[in-house]
Every structure is written in C-alpha cells, then in structure tokens.
C-alpha positions as CSV (number, residue, x, y, z in Angstrom):
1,X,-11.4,-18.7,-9.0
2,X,-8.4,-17.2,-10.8
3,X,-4.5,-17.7,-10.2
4,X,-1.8,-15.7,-10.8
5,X,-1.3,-17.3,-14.3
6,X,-4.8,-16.2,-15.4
7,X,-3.8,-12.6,-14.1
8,X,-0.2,-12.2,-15.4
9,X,0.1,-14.0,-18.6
10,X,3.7,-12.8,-19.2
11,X,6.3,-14.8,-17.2
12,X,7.7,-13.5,-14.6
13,X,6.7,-10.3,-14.3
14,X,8.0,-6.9,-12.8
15,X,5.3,-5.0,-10.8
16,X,6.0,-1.7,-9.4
17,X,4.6,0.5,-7.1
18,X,2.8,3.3,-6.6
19,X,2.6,4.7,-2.8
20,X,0.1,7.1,-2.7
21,X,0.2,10.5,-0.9
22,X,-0.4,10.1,2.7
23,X,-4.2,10.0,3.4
24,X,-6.6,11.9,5.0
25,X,-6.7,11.8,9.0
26,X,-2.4,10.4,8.5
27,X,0.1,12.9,10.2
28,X,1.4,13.4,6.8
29,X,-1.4,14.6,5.3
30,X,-0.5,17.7,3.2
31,X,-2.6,17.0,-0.3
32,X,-5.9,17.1,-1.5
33,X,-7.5,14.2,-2.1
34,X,-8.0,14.6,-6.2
35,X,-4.4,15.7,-6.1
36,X,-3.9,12.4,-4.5
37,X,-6.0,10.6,-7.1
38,X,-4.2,12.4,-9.7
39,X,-0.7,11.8,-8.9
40,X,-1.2,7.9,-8.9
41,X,-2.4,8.2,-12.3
42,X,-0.1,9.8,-13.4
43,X,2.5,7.1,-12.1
44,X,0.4,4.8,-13.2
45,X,0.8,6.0,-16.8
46,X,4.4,6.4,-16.5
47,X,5.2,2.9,-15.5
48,X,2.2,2.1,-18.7
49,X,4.5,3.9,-20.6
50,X,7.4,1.9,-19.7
51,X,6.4,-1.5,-20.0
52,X,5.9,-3.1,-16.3
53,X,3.4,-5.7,-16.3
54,X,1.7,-4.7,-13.0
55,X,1.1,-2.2,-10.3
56,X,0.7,-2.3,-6.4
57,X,-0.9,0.7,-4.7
58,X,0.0,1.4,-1.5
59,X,-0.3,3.8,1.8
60,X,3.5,3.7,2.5
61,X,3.4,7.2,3.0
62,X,0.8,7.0,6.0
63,X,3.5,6.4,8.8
64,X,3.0,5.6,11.8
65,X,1.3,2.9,10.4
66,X,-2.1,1.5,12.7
67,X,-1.8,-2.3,13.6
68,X,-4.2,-4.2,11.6
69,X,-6.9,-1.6,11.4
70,X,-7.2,2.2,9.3
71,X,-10.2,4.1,9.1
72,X,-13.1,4.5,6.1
73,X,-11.4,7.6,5.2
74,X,-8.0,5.3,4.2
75,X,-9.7,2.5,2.8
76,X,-12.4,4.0,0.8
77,X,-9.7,6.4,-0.5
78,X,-7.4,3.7,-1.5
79,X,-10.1,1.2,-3.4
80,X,-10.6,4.8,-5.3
81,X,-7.3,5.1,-6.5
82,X,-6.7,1.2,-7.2
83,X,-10.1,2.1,-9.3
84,X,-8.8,4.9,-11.1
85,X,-4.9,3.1,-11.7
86,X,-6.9,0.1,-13.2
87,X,-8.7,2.0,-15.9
88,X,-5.9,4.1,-16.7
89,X,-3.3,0.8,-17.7
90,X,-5.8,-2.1,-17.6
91,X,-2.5,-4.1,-16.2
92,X,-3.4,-6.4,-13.1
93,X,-3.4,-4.5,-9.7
94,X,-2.9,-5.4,-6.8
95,X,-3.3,-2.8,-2.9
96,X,-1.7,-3.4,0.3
97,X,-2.9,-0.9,3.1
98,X,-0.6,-0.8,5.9
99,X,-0.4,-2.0,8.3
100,X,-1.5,-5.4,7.8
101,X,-4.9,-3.9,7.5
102,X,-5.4,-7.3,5.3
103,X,-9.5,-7.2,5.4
104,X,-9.2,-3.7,4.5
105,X,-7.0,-4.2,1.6
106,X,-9.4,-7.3,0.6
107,X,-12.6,-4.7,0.6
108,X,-11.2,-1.9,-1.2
109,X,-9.7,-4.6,-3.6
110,X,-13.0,-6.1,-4.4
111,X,-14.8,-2.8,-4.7
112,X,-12.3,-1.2,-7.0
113,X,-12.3,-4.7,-9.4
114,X,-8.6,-5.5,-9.1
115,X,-6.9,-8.4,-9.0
116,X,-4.8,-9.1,-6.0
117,X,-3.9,-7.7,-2.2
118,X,-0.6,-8.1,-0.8
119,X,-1.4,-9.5,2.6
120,X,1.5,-9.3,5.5
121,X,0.7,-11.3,8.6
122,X,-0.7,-14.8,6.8
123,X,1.0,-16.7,9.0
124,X,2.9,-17.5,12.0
125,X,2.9,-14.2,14.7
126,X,5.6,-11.8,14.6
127,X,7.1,-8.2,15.9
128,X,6.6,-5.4,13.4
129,X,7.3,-1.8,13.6
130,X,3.7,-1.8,15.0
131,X,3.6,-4.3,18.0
132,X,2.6,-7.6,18.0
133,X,1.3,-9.0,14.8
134,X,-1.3,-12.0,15.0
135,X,-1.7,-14.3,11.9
136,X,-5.0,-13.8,10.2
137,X,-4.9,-16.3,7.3
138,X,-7.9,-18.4,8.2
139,X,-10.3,-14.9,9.3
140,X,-9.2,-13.2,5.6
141,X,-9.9,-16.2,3.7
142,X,-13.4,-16.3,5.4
143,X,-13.9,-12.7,4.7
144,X,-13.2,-13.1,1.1
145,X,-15.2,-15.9,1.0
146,X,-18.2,-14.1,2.6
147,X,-18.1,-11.0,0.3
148,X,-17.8,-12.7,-2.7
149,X,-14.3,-11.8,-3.5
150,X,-12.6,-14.8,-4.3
151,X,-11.3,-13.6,-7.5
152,X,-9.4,-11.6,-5.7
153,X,-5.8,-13.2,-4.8
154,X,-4.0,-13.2,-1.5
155,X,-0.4,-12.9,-1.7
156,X,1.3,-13.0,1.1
157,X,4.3,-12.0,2.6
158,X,6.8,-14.6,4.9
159,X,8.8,-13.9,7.5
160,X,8.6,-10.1,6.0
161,X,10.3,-6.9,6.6
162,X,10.8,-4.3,9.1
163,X,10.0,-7.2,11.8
164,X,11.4,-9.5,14.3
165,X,10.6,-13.4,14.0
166,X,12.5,-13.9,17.5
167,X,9.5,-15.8,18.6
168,X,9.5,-17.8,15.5
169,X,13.0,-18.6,15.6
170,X,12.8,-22.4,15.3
171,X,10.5,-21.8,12.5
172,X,12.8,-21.4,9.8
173,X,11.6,-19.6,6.3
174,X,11.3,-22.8,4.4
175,X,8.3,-24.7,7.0
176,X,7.1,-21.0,6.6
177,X,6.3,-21.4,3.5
178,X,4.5,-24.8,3.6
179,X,2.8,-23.3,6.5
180,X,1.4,-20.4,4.2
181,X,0.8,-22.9,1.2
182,X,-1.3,-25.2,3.6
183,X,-3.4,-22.4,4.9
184,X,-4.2,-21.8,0.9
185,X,-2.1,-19.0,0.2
186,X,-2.6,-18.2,-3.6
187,X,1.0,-16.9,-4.0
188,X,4.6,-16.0,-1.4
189,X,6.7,-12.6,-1.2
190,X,10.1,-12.8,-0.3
191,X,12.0,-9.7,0.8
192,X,15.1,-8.6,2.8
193,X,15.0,-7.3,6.5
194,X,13.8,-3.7,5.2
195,X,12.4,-1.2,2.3
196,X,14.8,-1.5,-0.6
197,X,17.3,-4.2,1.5
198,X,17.6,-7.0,-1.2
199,X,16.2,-11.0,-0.3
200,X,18.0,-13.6,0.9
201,X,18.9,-15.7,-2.3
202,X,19.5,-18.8,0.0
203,X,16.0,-18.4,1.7
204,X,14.4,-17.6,-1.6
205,X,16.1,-21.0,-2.9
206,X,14.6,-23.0,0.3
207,X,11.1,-21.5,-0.4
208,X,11.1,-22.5,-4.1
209,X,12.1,-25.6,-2.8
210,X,9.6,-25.7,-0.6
211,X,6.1,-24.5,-1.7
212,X,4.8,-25.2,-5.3
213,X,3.2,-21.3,-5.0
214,X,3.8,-18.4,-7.2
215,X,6.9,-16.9,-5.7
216,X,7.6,-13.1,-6.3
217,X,10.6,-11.3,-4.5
218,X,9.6,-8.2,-3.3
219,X,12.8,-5.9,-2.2
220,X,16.3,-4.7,-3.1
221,X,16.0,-5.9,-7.3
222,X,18.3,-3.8,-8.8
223,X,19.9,-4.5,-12.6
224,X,22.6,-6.2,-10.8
225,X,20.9,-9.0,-9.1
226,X,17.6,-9.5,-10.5
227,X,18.5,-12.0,-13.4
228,X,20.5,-13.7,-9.8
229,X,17.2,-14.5,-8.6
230,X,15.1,-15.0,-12.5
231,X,16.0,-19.1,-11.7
232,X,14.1,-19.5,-8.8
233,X,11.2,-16.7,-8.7
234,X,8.1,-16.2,-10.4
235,X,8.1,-12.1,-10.3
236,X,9.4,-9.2,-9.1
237,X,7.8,-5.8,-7.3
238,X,10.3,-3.1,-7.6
239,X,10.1,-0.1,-5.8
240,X,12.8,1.6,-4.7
241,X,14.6,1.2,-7.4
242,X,12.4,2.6,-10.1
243,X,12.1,6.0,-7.9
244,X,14.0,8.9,-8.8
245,X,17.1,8.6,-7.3
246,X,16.2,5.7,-5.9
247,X,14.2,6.9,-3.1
248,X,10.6,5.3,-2.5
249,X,8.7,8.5,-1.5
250,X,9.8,10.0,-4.7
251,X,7.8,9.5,-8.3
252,X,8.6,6.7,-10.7
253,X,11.8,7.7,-13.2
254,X,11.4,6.3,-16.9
255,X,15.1,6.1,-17.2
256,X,15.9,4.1,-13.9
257,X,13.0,2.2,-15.1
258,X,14.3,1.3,-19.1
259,X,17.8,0.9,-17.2
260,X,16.4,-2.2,-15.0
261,X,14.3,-3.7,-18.2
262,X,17.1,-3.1,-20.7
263,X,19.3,-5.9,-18.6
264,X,16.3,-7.9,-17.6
265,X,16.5,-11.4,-18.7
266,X,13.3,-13.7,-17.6
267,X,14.6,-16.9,-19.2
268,X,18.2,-16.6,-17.1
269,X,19.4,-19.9,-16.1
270,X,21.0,-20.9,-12.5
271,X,24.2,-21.0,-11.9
272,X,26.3,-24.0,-11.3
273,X,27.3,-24.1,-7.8
C-alpha cells in the first residue's frame, strides 16, 4: 500500500484543481461530453505547464449536489476524465465527486489508475448544504478493500466546509483529527467555513499537533498567507486562487498561477510567538 510520500515525492506540494463541466443528467448541463473531456485537458496541461505537482478533478459545477450518491452517467464520466488528466501530466491525481459520493469517487479512482480521492464525511456526522451527512469511514475502507483498491488513498476532510458541526460542538477539531487518524485515514484536509474562505491557522496548528497524518490545507491560499501556514502543513490544493480572476468556475490562469509559486517558499520557518 502506498502513502502520500511514495505519491508526492516533492515536499509539500501545491495541487490544483480542475472542476469539470457540469455532467450529464446535472441542471447545469450545457456541454458535450468530449468537450468536457477536452477542457480538463487542456487545464490539465496548463497547470503541467506551470509547475503544480498535482491535480484534483472535481464535479463542483454539478450543483445541487446529491447526498452521498450520483448516477453512472457522473461517475463513469468522471473516472474518464481523471483517466485522460493522468496521461496528459503523469502528476499524481486525485477525484472528489460531490457530494460525499465517497464510494463513487473510490470506483472511478481505481478504474481511471489514479492515486488518491478526497473523501468528505470520514468522520463524525454533520449538516452540509445537502442534509444530514453520516460518517462512512469504516463502509469506504471496506469497499476499497473489497475492490482491490488499496493503492488508492483516502484523504479526508475534517470538520469541512459549507457545513454545520452544531451537533459536534463538544467535538473540537483537534479529537477530530485523532478520530480520523484512528479510523486509518491515510492523510487530513483542513479548510475554512466555505470555497475560497482561508483555514483556521489555530485549528490547523491543533491538528498538526494532533495527528502524525499528512496534513494539506485546502481553501483560501493566496501569496499572502500560504508560506503562514508552510510550518505546520504538508500541502496545499489551490483553487480559487489559480482561476482567472479568482473565480473557481472559471479556467486555470498561468499568471495568477507563476504569481503564487514565484513567493512560495516550502522550507518557511514558524514564527516566534
């Protein structure tokens, strides 16, 4: 079984991300699906181009999301484009199909030969956008375990975005964490309260001190804060940011992109409080 060292061999890495079209059957559905295929590559090759060390594809533009569930048409679709993104940069991949379609995500991941999923919903039961979100960590990691996919990592968001943890309120982000490591997470995401809203750096401080995992933060990195959080992180995923004008539904922008890596400093030391 692989870790995130054997997938990322760089240090701390910046992944970016590509949200595909929405999909067939979505209320956004406007594209064919080869122009669908086409544009990811073609983001793909951009952030290629411009140095980023990793990719996640996801269905961000599929909204309303469906709770824990999407049909063949999604899923099949979206281990097809992971496919495709994989052989046009070689760099690790990793899918996320929303939302918290987590099984899905581990299928389509196994069948396109990438590397990871980003799984929301490992833990702890929360309020999303969507309803009520179960935990799912120990049916997933029986699933990948079933179908043979255990080269394929888990990586999974705590006390994530666009949610309410009201009825995990005396479960603070740091037990979280252990809770998630103990369940055999291979790796933690740590974001703000929404899309492009940056982390916590206290919380992200309380879960390094908390969990021996692979940490990435994955929201609100700009080239302001991201060497702020280089000390205590493992990785970034950037998305907003790296969008033209700094808009997630719009295509990846070289220049926003060279601006973030032209400041970016992986060996950055803490500061002394």
């Amino acid at each position: 079984m692989r870790d995130f060292q054997n997938i990322f061999t760089k240090p701390k890495p910046i992944i970016g991300m590509i949200h595909v079209q929405a999909l067939p059957g979505t209320p956004g559905h406007r594209f064919s699906v080869r122009e669908i295929i086409n544009q990811a590559k073609e983001e793909a090759k951009t952030y290629l181009d411009s140095g980023i060390d990793g990719i996640i594809v996801e269905n961000m533009h599929d909204i309303p999301y469906v709770n824990g569930e999407v049909g063949h048409e999604v899923s099949t679709l979206m281990s097809i484009i992971a496919y495709e993104v994989k052989n046009v940069t070689g760099s690790p991949i990793g899918i996320q199909i929303l939302a918290a379609a987590n099984m899905h995500a581990l299928a389509a991941a196994h069948a396109a030969g990438i590397d990871f999923i980003r799984a929301e919903g490992f833990v702890y039961a929360h309020i999303a956008d969507e309803g009520f979100m179960n935990s799912d960590a120990g049916n997933l990691l029986r699933y990948r375990r079933h179908i043979e996919a255990e080269d394929v990592l888990i990586m999974t968001d705590i006390k994530k975005k666009h949610a309410s943890h009201a009825i995990t309120g005396d479960v603070d982000i740091k037990r979280t964490a252990k809770a998630a490591e103990f369940f055999l997470s291979d790796g933690l995401i740590v974001t703000g309260q929404s899309t492009g809203i940056e982390a916590d750096l206290k919380e992200v401080k309380q879960v390094r001190a908390a969990s021996r995992l692979p940490m990435l933060i994955g929201s609100g990195i700009t080239p302001e804060n991201i060497n702020e959080y280089v000390p205590y992180c493992d990785g970034f995923i950037v998305g907003s940011y790296f969008k033209k004008d700094g808009l997630w539904q719009n295509a990846p922008d070289p220049m926003r992109i060279k601006k973030l890596l032209s400041v970016y400093d992986p060996t950055a030391f803490a500061h002394i409080e």
